[in-house]
C-alpha positions as a Markdown table, in Angstrom:
| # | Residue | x | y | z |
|---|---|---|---|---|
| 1 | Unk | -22.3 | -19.0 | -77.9 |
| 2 | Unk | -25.3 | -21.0 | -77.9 |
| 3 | Unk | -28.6 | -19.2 | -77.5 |
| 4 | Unk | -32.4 | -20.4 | -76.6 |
| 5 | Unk | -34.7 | -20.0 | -79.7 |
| 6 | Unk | -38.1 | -18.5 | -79.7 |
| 7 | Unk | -39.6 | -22.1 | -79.0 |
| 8 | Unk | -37.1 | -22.9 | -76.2 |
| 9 | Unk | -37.5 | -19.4 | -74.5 |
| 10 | Unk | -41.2 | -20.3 | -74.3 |
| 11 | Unk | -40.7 | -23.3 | -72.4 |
| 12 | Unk | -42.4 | -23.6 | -69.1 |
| 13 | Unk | -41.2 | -27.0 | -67.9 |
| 14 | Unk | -40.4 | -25.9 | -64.4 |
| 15 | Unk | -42.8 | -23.4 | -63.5 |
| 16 | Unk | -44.0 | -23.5 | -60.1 |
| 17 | Unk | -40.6 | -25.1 | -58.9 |
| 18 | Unk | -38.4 | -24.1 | -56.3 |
| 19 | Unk | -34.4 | -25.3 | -57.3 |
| 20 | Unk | -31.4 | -25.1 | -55.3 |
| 21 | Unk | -28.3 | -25.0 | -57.6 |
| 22 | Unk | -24.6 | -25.5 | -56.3 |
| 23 | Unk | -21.8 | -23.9 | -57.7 |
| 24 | Unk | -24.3 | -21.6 | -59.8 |
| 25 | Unk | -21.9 | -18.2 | -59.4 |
| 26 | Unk | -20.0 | -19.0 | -63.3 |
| 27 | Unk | -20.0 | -21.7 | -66.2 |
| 28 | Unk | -22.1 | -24.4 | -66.3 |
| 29 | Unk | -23.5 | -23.3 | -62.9 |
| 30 | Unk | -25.1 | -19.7 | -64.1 |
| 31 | Unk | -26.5 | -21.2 | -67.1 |
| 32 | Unk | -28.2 | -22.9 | -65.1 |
| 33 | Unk | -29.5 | -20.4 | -63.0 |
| 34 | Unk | -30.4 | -18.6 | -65.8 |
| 35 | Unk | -31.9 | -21.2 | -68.1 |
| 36 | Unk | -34.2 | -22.0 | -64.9 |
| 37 | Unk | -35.9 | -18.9 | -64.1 |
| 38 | Unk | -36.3 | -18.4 | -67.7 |
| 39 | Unk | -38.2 | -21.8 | -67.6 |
| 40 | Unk | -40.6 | -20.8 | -64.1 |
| 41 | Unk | -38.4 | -21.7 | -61.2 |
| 42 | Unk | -37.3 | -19.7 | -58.4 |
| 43 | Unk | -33.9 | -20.4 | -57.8 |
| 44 | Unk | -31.5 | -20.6 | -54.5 |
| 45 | Unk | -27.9 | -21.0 | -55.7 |
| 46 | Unk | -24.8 | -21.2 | -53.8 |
| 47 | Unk | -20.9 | -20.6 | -54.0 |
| 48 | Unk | -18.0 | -19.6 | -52.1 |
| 49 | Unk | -17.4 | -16.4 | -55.3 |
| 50 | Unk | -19.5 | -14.3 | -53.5 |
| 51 | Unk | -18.9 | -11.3 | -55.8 |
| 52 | Unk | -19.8 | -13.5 | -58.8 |
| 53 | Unk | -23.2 | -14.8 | -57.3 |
| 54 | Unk | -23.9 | -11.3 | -56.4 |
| 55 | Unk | -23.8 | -9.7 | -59.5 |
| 56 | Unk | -25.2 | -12.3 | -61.0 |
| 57 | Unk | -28.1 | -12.1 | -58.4 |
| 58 | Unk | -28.8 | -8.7 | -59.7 |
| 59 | Unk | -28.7 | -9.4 | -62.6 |
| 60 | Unk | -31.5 | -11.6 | -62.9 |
| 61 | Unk | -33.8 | -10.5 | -60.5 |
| 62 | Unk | -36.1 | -11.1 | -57.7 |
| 63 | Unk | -36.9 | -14.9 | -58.8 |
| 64 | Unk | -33.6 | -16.3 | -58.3 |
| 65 | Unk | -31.1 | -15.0 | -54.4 |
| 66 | Unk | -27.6 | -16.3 | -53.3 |
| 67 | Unk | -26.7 | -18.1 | -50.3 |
| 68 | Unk | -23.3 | -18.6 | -49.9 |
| 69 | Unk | -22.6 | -22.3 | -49.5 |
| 70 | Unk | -19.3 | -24.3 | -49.1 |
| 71 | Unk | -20.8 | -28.1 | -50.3 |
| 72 | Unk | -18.2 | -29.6 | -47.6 |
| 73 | Unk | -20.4 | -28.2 | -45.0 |
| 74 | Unk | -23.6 | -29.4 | -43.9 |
| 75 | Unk | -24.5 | -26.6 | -41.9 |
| 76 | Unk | -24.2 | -24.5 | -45.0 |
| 77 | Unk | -26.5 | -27.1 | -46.6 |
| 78 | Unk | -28.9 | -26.3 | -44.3 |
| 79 | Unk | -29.1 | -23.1 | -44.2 |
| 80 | Unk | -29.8 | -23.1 | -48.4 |
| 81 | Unk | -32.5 | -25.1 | -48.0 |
| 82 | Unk | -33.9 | -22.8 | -45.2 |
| 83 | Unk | -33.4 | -19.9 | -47.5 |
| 84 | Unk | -35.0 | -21.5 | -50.1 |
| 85 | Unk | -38.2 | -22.4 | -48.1 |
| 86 | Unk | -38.5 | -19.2 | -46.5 |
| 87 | Unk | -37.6 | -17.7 | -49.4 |
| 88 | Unk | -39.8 | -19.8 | -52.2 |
| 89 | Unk | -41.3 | -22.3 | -50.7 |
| 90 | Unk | -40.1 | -25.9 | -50.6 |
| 91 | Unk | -37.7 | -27.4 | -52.4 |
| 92 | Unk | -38.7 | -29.5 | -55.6 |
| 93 | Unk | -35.0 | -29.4 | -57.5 |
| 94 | Unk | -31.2 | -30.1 | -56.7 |
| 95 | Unk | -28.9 | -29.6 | -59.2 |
| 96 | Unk | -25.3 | -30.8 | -57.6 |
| 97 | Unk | -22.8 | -28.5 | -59.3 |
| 98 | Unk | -20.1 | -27.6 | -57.9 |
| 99 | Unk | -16.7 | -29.1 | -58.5 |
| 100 | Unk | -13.0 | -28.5 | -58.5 |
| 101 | Unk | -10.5 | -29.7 | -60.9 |
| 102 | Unk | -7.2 | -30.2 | -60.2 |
| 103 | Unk | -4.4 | -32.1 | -62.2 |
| 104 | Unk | -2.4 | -35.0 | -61.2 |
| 105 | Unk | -1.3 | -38.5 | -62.5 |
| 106 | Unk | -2.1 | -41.3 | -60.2 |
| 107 | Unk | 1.4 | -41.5 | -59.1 |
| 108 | Unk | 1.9 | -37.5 | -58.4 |
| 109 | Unk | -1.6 | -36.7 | -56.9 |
| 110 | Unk | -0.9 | -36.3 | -53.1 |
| 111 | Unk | -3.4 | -37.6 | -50.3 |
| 112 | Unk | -4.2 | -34.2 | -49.5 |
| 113 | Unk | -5.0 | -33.0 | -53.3 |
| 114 | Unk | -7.2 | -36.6 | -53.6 |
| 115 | Unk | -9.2 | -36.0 | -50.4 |
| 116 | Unk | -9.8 | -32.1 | -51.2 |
| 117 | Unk | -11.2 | -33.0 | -54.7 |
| 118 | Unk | -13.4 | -35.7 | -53.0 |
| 119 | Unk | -14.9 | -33.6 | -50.6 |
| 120 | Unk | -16.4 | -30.8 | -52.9 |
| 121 | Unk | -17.2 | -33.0 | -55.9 |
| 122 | Unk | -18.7 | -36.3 | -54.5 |
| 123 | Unk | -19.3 | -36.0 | -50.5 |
| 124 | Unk | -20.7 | -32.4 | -51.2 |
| 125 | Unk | -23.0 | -34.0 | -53.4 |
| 126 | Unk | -24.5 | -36.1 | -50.5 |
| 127 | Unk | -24.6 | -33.6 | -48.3 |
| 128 | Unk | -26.9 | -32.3 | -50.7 |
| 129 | Unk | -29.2 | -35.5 | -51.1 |
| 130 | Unk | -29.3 | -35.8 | -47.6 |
| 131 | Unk | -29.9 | -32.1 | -47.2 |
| 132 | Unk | -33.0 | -31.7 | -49.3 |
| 133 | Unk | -34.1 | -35.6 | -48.4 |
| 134 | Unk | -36.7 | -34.8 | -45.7 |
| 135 | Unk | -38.4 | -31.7 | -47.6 |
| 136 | Unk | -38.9 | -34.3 | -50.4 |
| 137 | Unk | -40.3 | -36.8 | -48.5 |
| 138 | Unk | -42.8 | -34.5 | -46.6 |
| 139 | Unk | -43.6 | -33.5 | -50.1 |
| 140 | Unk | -44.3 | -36.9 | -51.9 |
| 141 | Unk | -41.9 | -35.7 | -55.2 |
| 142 | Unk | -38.7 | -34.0 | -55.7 |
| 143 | Unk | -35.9 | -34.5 | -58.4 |
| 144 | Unk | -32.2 | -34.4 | -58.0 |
| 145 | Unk | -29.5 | -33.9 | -60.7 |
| 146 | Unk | -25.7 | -34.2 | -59.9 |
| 147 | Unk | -23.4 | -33.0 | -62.4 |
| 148 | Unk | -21.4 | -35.7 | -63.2 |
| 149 | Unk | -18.5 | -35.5 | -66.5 |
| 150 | Unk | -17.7 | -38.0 | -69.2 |
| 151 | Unk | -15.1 | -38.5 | -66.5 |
| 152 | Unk | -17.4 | -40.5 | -64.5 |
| 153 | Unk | -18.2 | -42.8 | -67.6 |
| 154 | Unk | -14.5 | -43.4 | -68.9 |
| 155 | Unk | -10.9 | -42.3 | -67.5 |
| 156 | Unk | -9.0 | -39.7 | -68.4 |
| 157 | Unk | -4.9 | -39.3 | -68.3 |
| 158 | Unk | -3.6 | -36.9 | -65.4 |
| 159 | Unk | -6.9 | -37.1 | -63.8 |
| 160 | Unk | -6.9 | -39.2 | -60.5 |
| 161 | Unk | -8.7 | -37.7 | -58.5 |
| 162 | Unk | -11.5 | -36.1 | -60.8 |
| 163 | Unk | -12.1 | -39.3 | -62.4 |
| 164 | Unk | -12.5 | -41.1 | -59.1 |
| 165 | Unk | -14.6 | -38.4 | -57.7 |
| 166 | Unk | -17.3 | -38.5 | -60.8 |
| 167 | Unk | -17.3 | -42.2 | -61.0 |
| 168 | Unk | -18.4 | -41.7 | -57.8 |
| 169 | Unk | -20.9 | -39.5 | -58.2 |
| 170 | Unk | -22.1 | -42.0 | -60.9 |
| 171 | Unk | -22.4 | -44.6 | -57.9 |
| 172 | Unk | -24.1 | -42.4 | -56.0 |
| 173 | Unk | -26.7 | -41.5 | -58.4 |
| 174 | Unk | -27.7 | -45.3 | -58.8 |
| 175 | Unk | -27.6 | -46.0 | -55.0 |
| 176 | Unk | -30.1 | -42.9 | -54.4 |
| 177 | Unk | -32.1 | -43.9 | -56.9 |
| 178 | Unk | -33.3 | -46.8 | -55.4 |
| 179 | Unk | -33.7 | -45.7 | -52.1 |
| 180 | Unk | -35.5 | -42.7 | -52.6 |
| 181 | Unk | -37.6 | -44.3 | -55.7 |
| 182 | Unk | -40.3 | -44.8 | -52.8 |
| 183 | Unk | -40.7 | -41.5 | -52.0 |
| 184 | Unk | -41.3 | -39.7 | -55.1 |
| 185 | Unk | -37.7 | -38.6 | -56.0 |
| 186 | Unk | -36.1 | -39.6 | -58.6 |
| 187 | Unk | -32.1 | -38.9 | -59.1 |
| 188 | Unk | -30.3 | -38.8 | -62.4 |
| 189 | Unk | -26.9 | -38.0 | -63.3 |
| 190 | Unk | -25.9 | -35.7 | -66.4 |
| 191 | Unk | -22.5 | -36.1 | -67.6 |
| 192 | Unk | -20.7 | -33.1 | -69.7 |
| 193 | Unk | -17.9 | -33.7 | -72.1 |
| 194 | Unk | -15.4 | -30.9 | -73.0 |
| 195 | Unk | -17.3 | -27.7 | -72.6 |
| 196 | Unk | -16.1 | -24.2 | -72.5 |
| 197 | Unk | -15.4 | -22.7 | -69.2 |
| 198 | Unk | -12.7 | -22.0 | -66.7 |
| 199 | Unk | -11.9 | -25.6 | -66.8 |
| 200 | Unk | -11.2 | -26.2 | -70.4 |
| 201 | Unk | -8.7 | -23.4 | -70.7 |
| 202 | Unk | -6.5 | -24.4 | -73.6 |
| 203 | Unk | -8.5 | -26.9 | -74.4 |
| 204 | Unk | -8.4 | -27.2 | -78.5 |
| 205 | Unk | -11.4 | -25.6 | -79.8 |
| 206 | Unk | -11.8 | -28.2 | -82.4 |
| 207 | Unk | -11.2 | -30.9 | -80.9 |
| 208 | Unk | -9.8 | -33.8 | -83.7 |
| 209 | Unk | -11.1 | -37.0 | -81.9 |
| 210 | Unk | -14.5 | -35.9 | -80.9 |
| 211 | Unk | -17.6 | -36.6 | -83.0 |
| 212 | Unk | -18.6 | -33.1 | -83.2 |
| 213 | Unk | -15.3 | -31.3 | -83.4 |
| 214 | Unk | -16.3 | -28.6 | -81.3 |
| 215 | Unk | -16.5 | -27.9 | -77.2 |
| 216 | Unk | -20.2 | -27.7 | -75.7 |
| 217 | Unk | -22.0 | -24.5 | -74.8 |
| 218 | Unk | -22.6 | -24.2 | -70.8 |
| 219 | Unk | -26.1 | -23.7 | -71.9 |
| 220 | Unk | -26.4 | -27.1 | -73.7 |
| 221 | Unk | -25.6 | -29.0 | -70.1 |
| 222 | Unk | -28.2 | -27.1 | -68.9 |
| 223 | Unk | -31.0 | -27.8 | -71.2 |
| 224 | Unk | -30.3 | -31.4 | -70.1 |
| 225 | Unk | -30.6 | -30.7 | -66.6 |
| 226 | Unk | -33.7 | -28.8 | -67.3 |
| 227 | Unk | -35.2 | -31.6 | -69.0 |
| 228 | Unk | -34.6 | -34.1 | -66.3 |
| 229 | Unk | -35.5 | -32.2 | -63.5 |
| 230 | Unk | -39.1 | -31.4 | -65.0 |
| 231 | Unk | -41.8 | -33.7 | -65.0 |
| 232 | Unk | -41.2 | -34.3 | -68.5 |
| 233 | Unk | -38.5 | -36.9 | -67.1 |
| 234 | Unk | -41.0 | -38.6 | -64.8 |
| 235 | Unk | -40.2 | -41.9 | -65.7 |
| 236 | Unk | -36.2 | -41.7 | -65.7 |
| 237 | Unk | -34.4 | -42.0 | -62.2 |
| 238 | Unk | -31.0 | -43.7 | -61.7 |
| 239 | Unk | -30.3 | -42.5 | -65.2 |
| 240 | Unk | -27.1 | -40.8 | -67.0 |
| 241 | Unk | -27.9 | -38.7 | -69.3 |
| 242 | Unk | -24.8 | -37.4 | -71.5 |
| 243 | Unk | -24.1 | -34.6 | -73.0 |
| 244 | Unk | -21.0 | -35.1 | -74.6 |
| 245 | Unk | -20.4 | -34.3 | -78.4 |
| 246 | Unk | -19.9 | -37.9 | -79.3 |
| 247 | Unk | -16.6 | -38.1 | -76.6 |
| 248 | Unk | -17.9 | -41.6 | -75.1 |
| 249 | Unk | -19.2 | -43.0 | -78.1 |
| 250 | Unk | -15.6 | -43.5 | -79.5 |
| 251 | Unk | -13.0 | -42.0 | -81.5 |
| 252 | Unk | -13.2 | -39.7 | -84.2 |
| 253 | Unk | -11.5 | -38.0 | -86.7 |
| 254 | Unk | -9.5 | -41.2 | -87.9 |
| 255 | Unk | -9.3 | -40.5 | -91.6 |
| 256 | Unk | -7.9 | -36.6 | -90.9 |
| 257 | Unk | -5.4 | -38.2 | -88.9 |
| 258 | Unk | -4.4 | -40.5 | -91.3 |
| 259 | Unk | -4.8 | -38.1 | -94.2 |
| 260 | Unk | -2.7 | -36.1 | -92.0 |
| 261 | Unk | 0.1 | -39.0 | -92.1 |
């Protein structure tokens, strides 16, 4: 497990922030909960894993609380951000987390499977711009991150409707961007590769074809995020910032396989 060192415990990018975090209850999503009040923010996170976000709630302390939050919902999106505010103050952060992953060729994935995987990992996500939007504005600043995958940069086999999705979210990103440039907001994109978690179950822990040869630490996508949301990323918006091992750079591992005949 990947662990911050002295100098990176000591970082202080985001004090003073206020962050809402989807899908923060396991995974990617807690180490970014964590990583983030460890760096100054006070953090609102949501999930449907209630017992999850509780205990992890408790574990942490009085600078981060749970809201339960379905993304598909824009009611539930506002009543985050209304925890948040009353809670913290307003929002400066959105990290877009959540996401689903379900399996299915392009000729087995069903209508109903396609639609479901669209709705919690790219129309959730903008319910969440649109959620946080007029805070931001009154404010003059704000950042948002949506947790895209390598998926959304290349395809992927058996994929459909994940690939589709982060693509998507990719799009998104860009299209935000520019309309909320003028308002002090800037929206980036970070894209994991293969990184341990209840998604990459089987998953080959040494993975031949990628540059690294090794799955990514949940905490190593959230250094990234960290890093863009601060104001030490003031310049970058409309950006994708990946985090991948060396997956979209190409393939690896070529002479093992052909040593390996």
């Amino acid at each position: 497990m990947v662990k911050e060192g002295r100098g990176m415990a000591e970082n202080r990018s985001l004090e003073g922030k206020v962050a809402i975090i989807s899908g923060g209850a396991r995974g990617i999503g807690a180490a970014h909960v964590r990583l983030f009040v460890a760096r100054g923010a006070r953090v609102v996170f949501g999930d449907v894993l209630d017992a999850e976000a509780t205990a992890l709630a408790a574990e942490i302390g009085s600078r981060v609380c749970y809201q339960r939050l379905d993304v598909r919902l824009p009611e539930d999106w506002a009543a985050i951000v209304d925890r948040a505010t009353a809670e913290f103050g307003p929002v400066d952060i959105l990290v877009n987390n959540a996401a689903i992953h379900r399996l299915g060729a392009v000729d087995e994935c069903s209508l109903e499977t396609f639609r479901e995987v669209l709705d919690i990992n790219l129309c959730g996500v903008l319910l969440g711009i649109q959620a946080v939007t007029p805070g931001m504005k009154a404010l003059g600043r704000g950042s948002i991150v949506n947790i895209a995958s390598t998926a959304g940069l290349m395809g992927y086999a058996g994929l459909a409707a994940y690939v589709s999705a982060k693509f998507g979210v990719q799009g998104l990103t860009k299209a935000a961007a520019l309309d909320l440039a003028d308002f002090g907001i800037r929206v980036n994109s970070v894209h994991p590769g293969a990184v341990r978690s209840a998604m990459t179950e089987g998953y080959p822990e040494e993975p031949r074809l990628m540059a690294m040869h090794r799955l990514g630490d949940p905490l190593e996508i959230a250094r990234m995020s960290a890093f863009v949301a601060s104001d030490d990323a003031s310049f970058s918006t409309g950006g994708a910032f990946v985090v991948d091992g060396g997956t979209v750079a190409g393939i690896a591992g070529i002479r093992r396989m052909e040593e390996r005949g």
